[in-house]
N, C-alpha and C positions, 0 to 999 in steps of 0.2 A: 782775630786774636781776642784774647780774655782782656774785660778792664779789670788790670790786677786793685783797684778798690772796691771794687760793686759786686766782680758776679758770686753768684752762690755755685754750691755743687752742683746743683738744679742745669744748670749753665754747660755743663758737661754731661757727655753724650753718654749715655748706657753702657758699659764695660769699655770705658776709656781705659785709655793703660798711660799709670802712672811711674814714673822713675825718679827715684830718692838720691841725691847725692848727697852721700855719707850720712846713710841709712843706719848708721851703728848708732848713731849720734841719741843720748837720751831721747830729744824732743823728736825727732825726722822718727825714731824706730815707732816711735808711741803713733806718729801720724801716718807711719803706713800701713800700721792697723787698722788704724778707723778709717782710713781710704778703703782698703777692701774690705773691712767690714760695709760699707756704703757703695758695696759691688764692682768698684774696679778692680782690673787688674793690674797687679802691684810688683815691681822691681825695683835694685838698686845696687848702690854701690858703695864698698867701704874697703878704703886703703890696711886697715884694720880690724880685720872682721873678728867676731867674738864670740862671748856666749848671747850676746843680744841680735846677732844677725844668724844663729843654730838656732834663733827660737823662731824669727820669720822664715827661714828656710822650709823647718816644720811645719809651718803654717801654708806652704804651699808658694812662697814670694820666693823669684827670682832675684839670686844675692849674687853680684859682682865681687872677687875679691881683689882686684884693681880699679882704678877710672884712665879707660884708654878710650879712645872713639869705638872701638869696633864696639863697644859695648852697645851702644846707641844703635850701629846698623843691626847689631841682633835683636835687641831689645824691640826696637822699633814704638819708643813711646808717643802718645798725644802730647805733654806735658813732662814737662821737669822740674821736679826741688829742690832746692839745694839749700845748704845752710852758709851764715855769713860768713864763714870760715873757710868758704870754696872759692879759689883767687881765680880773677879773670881768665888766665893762660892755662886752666884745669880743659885737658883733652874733649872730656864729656860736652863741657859745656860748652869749646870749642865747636865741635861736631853738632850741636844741636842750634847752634849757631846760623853754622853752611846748609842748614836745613831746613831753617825756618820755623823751628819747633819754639814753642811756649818754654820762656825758663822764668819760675817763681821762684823770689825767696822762698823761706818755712813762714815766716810770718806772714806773706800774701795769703799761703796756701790755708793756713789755720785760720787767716780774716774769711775764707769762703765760708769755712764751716759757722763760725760767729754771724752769719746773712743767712744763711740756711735753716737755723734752730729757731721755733716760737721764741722761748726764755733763753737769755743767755748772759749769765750771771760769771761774767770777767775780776779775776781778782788782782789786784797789784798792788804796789810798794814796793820800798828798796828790803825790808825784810820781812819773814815769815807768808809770803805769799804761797810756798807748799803746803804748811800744815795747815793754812786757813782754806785754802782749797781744798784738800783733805778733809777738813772737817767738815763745811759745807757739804761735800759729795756725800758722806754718809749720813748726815740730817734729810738728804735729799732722798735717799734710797729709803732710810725709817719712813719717812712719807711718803711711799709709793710712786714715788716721781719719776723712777725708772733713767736717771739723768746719763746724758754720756759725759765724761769724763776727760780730761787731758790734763795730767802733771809733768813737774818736773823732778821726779824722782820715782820710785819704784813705792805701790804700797801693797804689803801682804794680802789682801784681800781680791785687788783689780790682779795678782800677781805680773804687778808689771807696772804702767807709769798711765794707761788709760783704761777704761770701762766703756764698752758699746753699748750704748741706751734703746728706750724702744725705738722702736721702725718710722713713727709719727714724727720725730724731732722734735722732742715738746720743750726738752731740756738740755742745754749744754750747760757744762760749770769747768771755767778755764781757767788755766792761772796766763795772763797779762803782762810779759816782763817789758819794761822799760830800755832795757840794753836797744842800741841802735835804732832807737825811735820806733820798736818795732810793735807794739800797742799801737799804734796809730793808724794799723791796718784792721784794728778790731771793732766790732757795733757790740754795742752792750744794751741789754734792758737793766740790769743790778749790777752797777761799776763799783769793787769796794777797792779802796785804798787801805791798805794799813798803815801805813808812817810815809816818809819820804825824808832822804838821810841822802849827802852826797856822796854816790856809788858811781860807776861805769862814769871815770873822769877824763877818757877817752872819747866822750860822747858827750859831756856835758862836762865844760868848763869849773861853771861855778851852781853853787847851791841853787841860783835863779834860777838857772836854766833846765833844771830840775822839776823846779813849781812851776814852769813855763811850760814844758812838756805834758807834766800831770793833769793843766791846765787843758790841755789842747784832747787830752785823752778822753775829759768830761766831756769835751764837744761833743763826741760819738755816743752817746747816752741816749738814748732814746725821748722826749720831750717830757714823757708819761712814765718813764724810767724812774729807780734810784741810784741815789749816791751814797754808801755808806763809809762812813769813815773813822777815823779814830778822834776824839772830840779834843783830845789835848796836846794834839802835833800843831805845834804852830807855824810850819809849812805847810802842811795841810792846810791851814784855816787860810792860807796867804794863796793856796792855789785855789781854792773854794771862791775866794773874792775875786781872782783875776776870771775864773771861768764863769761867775755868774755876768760879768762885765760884758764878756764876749757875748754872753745868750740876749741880753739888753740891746746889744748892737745887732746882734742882728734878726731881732723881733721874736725871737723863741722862749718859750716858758722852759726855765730852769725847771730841771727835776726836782724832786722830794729829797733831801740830805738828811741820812740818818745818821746822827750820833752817837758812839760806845765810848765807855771810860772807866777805867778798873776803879773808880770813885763818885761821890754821887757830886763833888765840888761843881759850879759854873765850869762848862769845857770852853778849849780856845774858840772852838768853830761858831757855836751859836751862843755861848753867854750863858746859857743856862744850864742846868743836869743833865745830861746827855741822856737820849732815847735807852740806848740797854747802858746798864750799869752794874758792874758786882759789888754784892753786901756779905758781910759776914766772911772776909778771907781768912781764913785759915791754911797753916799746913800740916801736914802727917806724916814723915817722914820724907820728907823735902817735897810732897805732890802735895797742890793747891785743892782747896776744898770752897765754895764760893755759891752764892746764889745769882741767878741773871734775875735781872729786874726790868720790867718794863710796864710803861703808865702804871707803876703803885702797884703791879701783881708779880711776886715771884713766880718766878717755870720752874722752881725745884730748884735743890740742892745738885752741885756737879763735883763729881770725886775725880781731878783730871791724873792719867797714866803715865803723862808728862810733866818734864816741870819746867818753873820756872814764871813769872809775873808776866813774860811778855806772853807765855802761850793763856792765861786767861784774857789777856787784850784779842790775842786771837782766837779764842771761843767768842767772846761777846759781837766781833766783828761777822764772826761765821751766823752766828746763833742770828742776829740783824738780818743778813742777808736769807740766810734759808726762812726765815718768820716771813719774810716780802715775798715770797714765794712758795706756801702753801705750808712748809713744815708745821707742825705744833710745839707746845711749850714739849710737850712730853716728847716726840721726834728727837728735841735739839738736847734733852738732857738723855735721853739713851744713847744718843749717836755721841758724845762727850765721855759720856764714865764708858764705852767701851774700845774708845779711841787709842792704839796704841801706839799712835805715832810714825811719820812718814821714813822711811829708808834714809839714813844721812839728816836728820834732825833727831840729835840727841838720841842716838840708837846704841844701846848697849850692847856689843858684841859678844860678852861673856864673860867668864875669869881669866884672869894670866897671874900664875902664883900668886894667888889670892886677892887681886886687884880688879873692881868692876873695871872694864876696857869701855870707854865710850869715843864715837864718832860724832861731830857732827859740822853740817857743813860753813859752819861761819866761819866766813874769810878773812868779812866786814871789822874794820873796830869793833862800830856798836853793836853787830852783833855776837863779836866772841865776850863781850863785856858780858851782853846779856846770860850766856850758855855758859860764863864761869861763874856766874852768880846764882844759874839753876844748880850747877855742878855744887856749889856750895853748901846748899840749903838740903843735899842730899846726905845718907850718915856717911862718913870716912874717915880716914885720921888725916891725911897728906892728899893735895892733887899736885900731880903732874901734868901741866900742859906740853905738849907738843903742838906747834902752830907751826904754819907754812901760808905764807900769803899769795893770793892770787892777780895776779897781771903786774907789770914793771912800772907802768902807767901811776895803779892806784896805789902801789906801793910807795913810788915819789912823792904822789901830791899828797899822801893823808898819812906821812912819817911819821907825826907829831900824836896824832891819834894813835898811831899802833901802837906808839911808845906808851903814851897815857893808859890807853888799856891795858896793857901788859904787864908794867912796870909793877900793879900790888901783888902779882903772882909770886907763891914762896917760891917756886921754880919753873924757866919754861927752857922747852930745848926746841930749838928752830931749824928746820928744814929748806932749803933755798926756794926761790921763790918760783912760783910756776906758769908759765902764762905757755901757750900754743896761738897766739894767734897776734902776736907781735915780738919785736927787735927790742932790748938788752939797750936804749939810746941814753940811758939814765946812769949808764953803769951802776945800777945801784944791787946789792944784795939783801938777804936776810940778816947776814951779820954786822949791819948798818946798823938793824933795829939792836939786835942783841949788845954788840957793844954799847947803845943809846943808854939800855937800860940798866947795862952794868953800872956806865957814867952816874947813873943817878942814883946808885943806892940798888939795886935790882941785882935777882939771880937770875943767870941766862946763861945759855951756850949755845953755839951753830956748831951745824952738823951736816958737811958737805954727803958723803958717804953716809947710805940707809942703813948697812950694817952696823958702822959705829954708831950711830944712833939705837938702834935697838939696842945694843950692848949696855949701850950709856945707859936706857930705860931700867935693862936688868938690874942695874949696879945700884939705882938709886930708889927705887918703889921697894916696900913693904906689905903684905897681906894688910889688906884694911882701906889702900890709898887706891885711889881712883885715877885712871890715866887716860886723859882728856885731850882726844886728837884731833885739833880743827885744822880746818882747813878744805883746799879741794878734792876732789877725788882722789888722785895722784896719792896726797899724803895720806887720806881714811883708807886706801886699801893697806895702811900697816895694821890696820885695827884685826883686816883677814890674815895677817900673817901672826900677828898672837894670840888669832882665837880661832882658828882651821873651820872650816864650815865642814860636821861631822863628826 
């Protein structure tokens, strides 16, 4: 059997044949690409099948559209994946059970590929770890680096959520998520963090346990590695201290920690100006205009396609990362000004009677804070938020935060809350939040039914006003229903 921490692919035999449990799944479809692109052969299974499992079908991959055992005796795989959302008592993995068959999480299986690659440049935080992977991946490709690829979202270019690199494995560039401790299956040579904000409160109690884990993620860093991070998160700087404690004990040289900060002030982490820094911010019709700086020499002027202040924290952190890895000043400002932003972050859908339609995925407080405030700085007369918050969990514990966030909006309309992969033990609703913030002075209304919803949207937007739909997936596919793809 596989030690699900150590082996690489390497480790598995020549035209292994791998099976996906819920293979539709964003992150599982993305990895049974690059599973057969890395010559196995590739099956799976989705209770749900879609447009994302018609595109591995095409692709030659054997797609289940149940999970019963006989899948297994057809299939007949070396290995199985599954994602955390697959319960114990699932048929499949019953069956592979009575069999003696290998079953990996998705994070096991994606820690192979992370022991596999020369460079492998992990990105995490609790937000913006898509578009700073995103960005990265195309500084990467401007330099010739040929990287493979793994997101969590779709980007027009990879058409799809990864990119199979050269043959050599010189490069991986991954995004890192924290959920279920499940970064801790990953080896990195360039670990970047971008903030660390208490998320997945199901997994992590409190804000420590957060810097606790972050902590424990620098462990896997290579000794000759970097750490890039954002210089003015002061959880950061508190998890930077607990991980270099641990490297002390246990006789290893800490990595090299690079520091970004959208200012040249002393950052939290090391006290001083941080390594990349932006000068000269500007904006131009709500998109940041900005120079990267590093030791005393700008890389040029960057005209970003996106807005908002947090994504030049996420250039400068991107721009770090790809500079420690071969890019140039001139790589990281072309792959910037033609960056047009990942699937589901701040993604313009079109017009709807004369109103820019944007999606994006902040579920987070802090980050629909941030995506009302890019929304802001863009021209409009009126935004309309529509939000929907994800899981019951985080809902409960950070009520206070939703409300706080929300509450300056001239109007939001709320959608009930969505989670799939837990029980309603909170009774708590969306319209918890919305009454909260009527209480205080706030416009708000809930909206059990999507149709009265939409109606409501018609009733109250104007040509001019921007309608700003955050949230999960669930809720941004209203974004395809008032802007038709076609």
């Amino acid at each position: 059997m596989l030690d699900s921490k150590k082996f690489t692919l390497d480790d598995l035999k020549s035209g292994a044949r791998i099976y996906f449990i819920g293979i539709g799944g964003i992150s599982m479809n993305g990895l049974a690409k690059l599973a057969k692109a890395a010559g196995f052969v590739v099956g799976g299974s989705d209770n749900h099948p879609g447009e994302r499992t018609d595109i591995l079908a095409e692709e030659g991959i054997k797609i289940y559209g149940n999970q019963i055992a006989g899948n297994i005796d057809d299939f007949k795989p070396d290995v199985l994946v599954k994602t955390a959302a697959i319960l114990p008592q699932n048929e499949e993995v019953g069956r592979a059970n009575e069999l003696g068959l290998q079953v990996l999480d998705r994070a096991e299986f994606l820690g192979a590929f992370t022991r596999t690659y020369k460079r492998v440049i992990n990105v995490s935080g609790t937000h913006g770890k898509t578009t700073t992977t995103s960005m990265i991946s195309l500084m990467m490709i401007e330099a010739g680096a040929d990287p493979t690829v793994h997101l969590g979202a779709d980007l027009d270019l990879f058409k799809g959520t990864v990119r199979t690199g050269s043959s050599d494995r010189g490069v991986l560039v991954s995004e890192a998520c924290e959920f279920n401790r499940s970064f801790l299956n990953f080896s990195s040579t360039t670990a970047v963090i971008t903030n660390i904000d208490h998320d997945h409160v199901d997994c992590y109690p409190t804000i420590q346990d957060v810097i606790d884990v972050f902590a424990r993620f620098m462990g896997l860093v290579s000794d000759d590695g970097n750490i890039v991070v954002s210089g003015n998160d002061k959880n950061i700087a508190s998890s930077v201290e607990e991980a270099r404690k641990a490297f002390a004990s246990a006789g290893r040289k800490f990595p090299a920690v690079v520091t970004c900060s959208t200012d040249e002030a002393p950052c939290a982490v090391s006290g001083k100006t941080a390594d990349f820094f932006a000068r000269n911010i500007s904006f131009e019709q709500g998109l940041p205009s900005f120079e990267i700086v590093h030791e005393g020499v700008s890389f040029g002027k960057v005209h970003l396609r996106i807005p908002g202040t947090h994504n030049i924290a996420n250039s400068l952190n991107a721009a770090a990362a790809a500079y420690l890895n071969g890019a140039s000043p001139e790589n990281i400002v072309a792959a910037l000004n033609g960056f047009g932003g990942a699937d589901g972050r701040y993604t313009v859908k079109g017009k709807y009677k004369g109103c820019d339609v944007v999606v994006d995925y902040a579920h987070h407080p802090t980050a629909a804070r941030a995506t009302i405030e890019a929304a802001s700085n863009m021209p409009h007369n009126n935004i309309l938020v529509v939000f929907q918050p994800l899981t019951y969990d985080r809902t409960k514990k950070l009520f206070e935060d939703y409300v706080t966030s929300l509450l300056p909006c001239r109007k939001v309309l709320f959608a009930e809350i969505f989670s799939d992969r837990e029980i309603n033990m909170h009774d708590i609703s969306s319209k918890d939040i919305s009454d909260e913030i009527n209480k205080r002075g706030g416009d708000s209304e809930f909206y059990e039914d999507r149709e009265e919803l939409k109606n409501r949207i018609d009733e109250l937007i104007e040509p001019g006003d921007i309608i700003l739909i955050l949230g999960p997936e669930d809720i941004r596919t209203l974004g395809d229903t008032l802007c038709p793809k076609g």
